[in-house]
N, C-alpha and C positions, 0 to 999 in steps of 0.2 A: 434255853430249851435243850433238855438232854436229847442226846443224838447216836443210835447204835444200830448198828445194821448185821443182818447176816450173812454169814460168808458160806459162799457156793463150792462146789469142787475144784479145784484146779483144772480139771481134766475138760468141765465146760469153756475154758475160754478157746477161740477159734484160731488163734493164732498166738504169735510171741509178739507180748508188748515190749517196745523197744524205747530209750528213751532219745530224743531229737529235739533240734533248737530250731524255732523259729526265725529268719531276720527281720532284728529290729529296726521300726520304719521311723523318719524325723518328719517333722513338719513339710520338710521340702517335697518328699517323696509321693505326697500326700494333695499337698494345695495344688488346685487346679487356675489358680490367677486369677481369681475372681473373687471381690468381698463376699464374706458373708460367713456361715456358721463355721467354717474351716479354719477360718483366722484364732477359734476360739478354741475352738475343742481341739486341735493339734498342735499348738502353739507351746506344748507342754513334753517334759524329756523323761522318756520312759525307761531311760538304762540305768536306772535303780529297781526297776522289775526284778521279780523274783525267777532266778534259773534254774532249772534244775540241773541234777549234771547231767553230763553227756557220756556218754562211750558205754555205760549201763545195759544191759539185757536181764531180761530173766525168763527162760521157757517156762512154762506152766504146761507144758507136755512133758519133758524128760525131767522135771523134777521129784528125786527119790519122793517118798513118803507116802501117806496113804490118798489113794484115788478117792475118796468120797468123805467129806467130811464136814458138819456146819459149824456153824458160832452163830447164835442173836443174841444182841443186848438187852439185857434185863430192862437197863433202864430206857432204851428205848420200846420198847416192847409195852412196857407200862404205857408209855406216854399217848401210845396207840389203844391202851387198852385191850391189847393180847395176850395170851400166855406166852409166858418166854420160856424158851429151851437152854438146858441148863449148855454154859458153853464146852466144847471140851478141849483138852491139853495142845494145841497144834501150833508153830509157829506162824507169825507174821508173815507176809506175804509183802516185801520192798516194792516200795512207790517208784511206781517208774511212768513215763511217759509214755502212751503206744503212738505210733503213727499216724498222723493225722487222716483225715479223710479226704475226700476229691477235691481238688482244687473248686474254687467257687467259679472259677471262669470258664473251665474245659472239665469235660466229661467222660470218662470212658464207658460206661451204662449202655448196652444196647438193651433194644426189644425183650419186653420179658418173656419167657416161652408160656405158651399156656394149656399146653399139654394136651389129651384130648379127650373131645367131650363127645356127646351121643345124643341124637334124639331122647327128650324127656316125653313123657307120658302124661295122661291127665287122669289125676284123684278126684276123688269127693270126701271132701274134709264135712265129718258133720259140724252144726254150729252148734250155739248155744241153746238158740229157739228150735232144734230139731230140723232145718230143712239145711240141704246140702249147698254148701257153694263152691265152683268147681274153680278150679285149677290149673293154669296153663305154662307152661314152657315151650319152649322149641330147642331144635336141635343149633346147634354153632358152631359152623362149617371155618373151614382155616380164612376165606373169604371172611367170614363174621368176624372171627378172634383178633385180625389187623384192626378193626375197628375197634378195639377196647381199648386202645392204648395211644397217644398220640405223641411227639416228641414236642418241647417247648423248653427253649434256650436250654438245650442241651441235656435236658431231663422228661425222662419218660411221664405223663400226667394220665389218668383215664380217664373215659371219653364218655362214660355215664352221668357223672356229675359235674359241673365245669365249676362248681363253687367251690369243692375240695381240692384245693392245688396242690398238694403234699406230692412228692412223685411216688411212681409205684415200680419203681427200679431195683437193680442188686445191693445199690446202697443204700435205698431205704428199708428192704429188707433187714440190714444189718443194723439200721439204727431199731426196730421194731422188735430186733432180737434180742437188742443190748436192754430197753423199757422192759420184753416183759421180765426178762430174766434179773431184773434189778424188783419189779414188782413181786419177783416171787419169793427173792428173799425176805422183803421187804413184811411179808404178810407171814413171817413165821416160815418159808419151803413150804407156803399153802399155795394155790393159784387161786382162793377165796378167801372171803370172813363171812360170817352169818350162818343160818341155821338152815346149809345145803341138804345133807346129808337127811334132815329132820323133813324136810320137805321132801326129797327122792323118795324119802319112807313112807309116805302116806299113801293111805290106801286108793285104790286107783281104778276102774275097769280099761282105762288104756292104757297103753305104755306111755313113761316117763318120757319127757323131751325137755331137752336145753336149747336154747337160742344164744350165741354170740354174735352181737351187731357189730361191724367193723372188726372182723376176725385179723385181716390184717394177714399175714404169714400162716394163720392155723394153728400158732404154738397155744394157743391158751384152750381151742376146739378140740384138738388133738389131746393133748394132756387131759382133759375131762372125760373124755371119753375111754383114754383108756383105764382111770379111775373109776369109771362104774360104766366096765363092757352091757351091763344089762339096760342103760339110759339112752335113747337117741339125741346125738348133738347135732345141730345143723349152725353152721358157722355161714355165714354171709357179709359179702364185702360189695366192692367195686368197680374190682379189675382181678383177674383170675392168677393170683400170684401164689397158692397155696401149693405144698406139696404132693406129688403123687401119688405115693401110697399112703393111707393113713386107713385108721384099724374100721373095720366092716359096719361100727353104728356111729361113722363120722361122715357127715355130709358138709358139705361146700357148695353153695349158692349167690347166685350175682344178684342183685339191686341197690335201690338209693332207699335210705331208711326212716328217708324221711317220713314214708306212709308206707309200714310192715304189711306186705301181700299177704299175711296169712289170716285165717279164718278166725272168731271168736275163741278165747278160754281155750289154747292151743298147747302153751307150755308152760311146764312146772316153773322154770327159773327161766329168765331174763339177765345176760351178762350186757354191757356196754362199756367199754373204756379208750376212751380219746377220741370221743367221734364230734364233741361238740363244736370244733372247728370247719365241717362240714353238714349243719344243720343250723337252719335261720331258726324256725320256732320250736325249740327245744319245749317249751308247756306242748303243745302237740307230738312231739316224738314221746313223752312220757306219756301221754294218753295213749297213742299207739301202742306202747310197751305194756300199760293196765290191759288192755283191750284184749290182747292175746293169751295174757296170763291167766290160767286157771285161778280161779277164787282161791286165795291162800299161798300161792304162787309167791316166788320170789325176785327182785328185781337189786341187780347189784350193780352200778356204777361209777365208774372213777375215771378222775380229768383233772391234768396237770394244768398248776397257774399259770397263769400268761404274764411272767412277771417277773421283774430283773428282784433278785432280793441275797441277802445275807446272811447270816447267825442271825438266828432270834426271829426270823422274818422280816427285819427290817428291811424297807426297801432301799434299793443303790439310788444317791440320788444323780440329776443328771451335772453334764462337765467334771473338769477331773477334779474337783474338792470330792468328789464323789466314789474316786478311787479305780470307776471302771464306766468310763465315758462311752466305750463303744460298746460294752455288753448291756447298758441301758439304751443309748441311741438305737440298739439293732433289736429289744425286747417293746419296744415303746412303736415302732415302725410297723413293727408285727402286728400289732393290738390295731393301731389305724389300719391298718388292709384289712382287717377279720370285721372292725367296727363298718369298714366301709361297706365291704360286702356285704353286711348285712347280719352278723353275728355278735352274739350276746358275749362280752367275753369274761362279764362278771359268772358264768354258769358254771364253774370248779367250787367256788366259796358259794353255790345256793343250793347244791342238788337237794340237800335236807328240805328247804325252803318248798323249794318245788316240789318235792313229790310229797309235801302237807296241803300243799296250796291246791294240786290238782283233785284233791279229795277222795280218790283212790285208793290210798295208799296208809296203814296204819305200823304201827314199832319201829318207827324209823330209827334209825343209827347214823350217825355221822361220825366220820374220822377223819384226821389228815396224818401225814409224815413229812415233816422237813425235811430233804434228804443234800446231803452234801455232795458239793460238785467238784470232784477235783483227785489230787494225791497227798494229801497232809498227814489224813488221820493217823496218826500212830497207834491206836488199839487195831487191832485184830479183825472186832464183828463192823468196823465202819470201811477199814482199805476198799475192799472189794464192790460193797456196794458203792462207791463213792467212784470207785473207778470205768463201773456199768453204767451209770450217771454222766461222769465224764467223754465216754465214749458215743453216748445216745445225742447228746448236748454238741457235741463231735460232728456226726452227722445231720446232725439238723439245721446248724446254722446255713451248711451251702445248699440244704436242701428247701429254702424259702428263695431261692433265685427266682424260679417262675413265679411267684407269688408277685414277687415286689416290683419285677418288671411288667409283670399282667397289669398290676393297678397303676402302671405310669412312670416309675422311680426309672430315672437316667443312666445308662448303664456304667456309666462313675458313680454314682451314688448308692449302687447296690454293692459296688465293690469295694468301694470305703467303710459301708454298714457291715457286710459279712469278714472283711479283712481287721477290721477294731475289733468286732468281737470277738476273732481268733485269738487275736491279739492280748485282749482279758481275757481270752479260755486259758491259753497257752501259759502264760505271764501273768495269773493274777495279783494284783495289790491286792485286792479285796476277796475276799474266801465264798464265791459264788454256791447259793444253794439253790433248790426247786422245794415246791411245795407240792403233794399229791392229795387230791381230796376222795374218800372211797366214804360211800353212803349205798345200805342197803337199806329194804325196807319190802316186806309181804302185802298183798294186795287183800285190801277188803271182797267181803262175801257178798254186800247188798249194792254195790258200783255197778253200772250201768254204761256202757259208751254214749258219748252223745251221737247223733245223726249230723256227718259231715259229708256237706255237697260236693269237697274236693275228692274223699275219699268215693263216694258212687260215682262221680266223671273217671278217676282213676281205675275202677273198679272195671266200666262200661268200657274204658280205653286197652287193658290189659286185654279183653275179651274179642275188642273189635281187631286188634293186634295178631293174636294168636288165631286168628281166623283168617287174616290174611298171608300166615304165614311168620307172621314174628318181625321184629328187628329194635334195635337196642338202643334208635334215635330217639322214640318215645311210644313206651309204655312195650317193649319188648322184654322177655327175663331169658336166662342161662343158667343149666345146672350142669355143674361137674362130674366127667365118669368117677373124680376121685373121689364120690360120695359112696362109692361101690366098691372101697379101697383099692382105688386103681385099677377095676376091673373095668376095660371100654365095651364089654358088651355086656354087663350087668343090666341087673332092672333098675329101672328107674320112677323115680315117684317124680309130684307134683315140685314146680321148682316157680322162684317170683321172679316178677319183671321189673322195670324201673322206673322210677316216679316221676311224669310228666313235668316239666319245669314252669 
């Protein structure tokens, strides 16, 4: 499978990658005196791993040449079913290794700040049937905003959804940075595919709105928004980790998504990317997503594999005939806690599937991108993305700590899981890739929601909530002054609350 990626500016990367060696661990270092899986799986000598060198730098801030510039591969491009940008004349950019991320056992992450918010106000959203259904927020006081955030083994988690254990710290900011900004070369320097622009167009008597589920940091809400200042974006997360100022029709709102608080045939377009790891019935969050969608409306979604794999897609298999022992043992460990808790973790390779099967939904589109993990590439349109991969893939393995210790794993055992897979990030035998699957697809004219009892108990709860005053243990919502671009005593509209567990 052809493999080409686009290359970003220099001037976006945050820091100077540097390159640094791991130490290499033996058997001994490892076995805790006890039979059992350890005798096998480390029993084997990895100083034939691949090093890179050492003592290497390269600034991508003070390096001459021009500050903006891309490359995508044709033939990757194709392979996606893109249009490719012709490349233009720029050198290579030398593979280097950057710095690793937080150690997996200690943390420097404090509290995230979460800026400040204002009394929200109450709307009347019309529906579809004509009658009004209102709307509630509350205000959330410095008192409140401690409650968004909880710490666990040394990583910040939020305290709205306890099934999503991802943290919502400074480091996983940065791993969120490194994803979208690999997504967006990824899509052409789009931050979309499908027929946006075609749909923003259509004629309308209310203004255009965007929805992002799991906004994450704001980079993708933000960026849309200032793409088409005349469009309202409302980004909504879990934990109020988005930036301060952002442009005057960007809004930022707290809930769990799993049942979207807002009203009937709401917004033009529907974004979702990465959230399927913190929703159990994904057929119901797609019904939720039709539900809100104006007829014709568009819904775009993308979710990486949960899945150790290679060139080709082939999967790594497990022990070392397999080449990368611990980046399968620590991909395969993942999938059991997401299976345990209660999560679909086939939903990257069905979205197509799904959004035929909920009946919804018509012109579907399906795509993936193999994308490569690492520093090999010698062309030009692959280093970069390869290395945004690299560094996301970076922050992520230590950021499953709370995950693995939540469901029970011994805290040897998470340390040997996240320290192997280092160890295959850092030193691969085997040439680690990811898979990205993006499916869009417009929503039928004669689709109907069904009548869900969860959703009127949740409905009646948000109402009995906001009448008491609000709160965020269940069925309380929070909307950001930074939907006001950072203005704290802006007006404010109707903002959602969070889904009763």
């Amino acid at each position: 499978m052809s493999t080409g990626i686009a290359l970003c500016s220099r001037s976006s990367f945050p820091h100077t990658l540097t390159a640094r060696t791991m130490p290499k661990r033996t058997f001994a270092d490892v076995d805790d005196g006890a039979p059992g899986e350890d005798d096998a799986r480390y029993g084997w000598n990895t100083d034939s791993a691949y090093r890179y060198p050492t003592g290497n730098t390269y600034d991508y801030h003070n390096t001459p040449g021009p500050s903006n510039y891309s490359v995508t591969g044709d033939a990757y491009a194709q392979s996606l079913h893109l249009p490719p940008i012709m490349p233009l004349d720029v050198p290579p950019m030398p593979p280097t290794v950057p710095e690793p991320s937080a150690s997996s056992s200690t943390s420097t992450n404090t509290m995230p700040t979460t800026g400040e918010y204002h009394a929200a106000m109450r709307r009347d959203y019309p529906t579809a049937g004509g009658e009004n259904e209102q709307s509630y927020t509350y205000s959330v006081t410095d008192d409140i905003a401690e409650t968004l955030f909880k710490e666990s083994h040394g990583r910040w988690l939020n305290t709205m959804q306890p099934l999503y254990q991802l943290p919502v710290d400074e480091d996983e900011n940065k791993r969120q940075e490194y994803f979208h900004k690999m997504m967006y070369m990824i899509l052409g320097e789009k931050n979309y595919i499908g027929p946006v622009q075609e749909v923003l167009a259509l004629p309308s008597h209310r203004p255009k709105e965007i929805l992002d589920i799991g906004t994450g940091t704001g980079d993708w809400a933000i960026q849309l928004a200032d793409e088409f200042p005349d469009v309202e974006v409302t980004g909504v997360d879990l934990a109020p980790i988005q930036p301060d100022m952002v442009p005057p029709n960007c809004t930022f709102e707290l809930f769990d998504a799993q049942l979207i608080p807002y009203p009937d045939e709401h917004f033009d377009i529907v974004h979702a990317r990465g959230v399927h790891t913190g929703i159990r019935n994904y057929p119901l969050f797609l019904e939720e997503i039709a539900r809100v969608l104006r007829p014709g409306g568009l819904v775009i979604l993308a979710e990486p594999e949960i899945k150790p794999m290679t060139e080709g897609k082939e999967m790594i298999q497990a022990g070392p005939r397999g080449g990368a022992p611990g980046w399968h043992s620590f991909w395969e460990q993942y999938r059991r806690c997401l299976t345990g808790n209660g999560i679909d973790t086939t939903v990257p390779t069905r979205l197509g599937q799904l959004l035929e099967v909920s009946g919804a939904f018509n012109d579907i589109v399906s795509k993936e991108a193999t994308i490569p993990v690492g520093f090999w590439p010698k062309e030009p349109d692959l280093l970069t993305v390869a290395q945004f991969a690299w560094m996301e893939h970076d922050h992520f393995v230590p950021a499953v700590r709370p995950l693995f210790l939540n469901y029970g794993l011994s805290e040897f055992r998470v340390k040997i899981l996240i320290e192997d897979a280092q160890q295959d990030l850092y030193y691969p035998l085997v040439r680690p890739f990811s898979c990205v699957h993006v499916t869009y697809a417009r929503k039928v004219t004669s689709w109907t929601p069904p009548r869900r009892p969860q959703r009127a108990r949740y409905m009646q709860q948000r109402r009995r909530s906001a009448a008491n005053g609000g709160g965020l243990g269940q069925g309380g919502g929070a909307r950001s002054s930074r939907a006001t671009g950072g203005n704290p005593n802006g007006p404010s509209t109707a903002g959602p609350s969070s889904v009763p567990m």
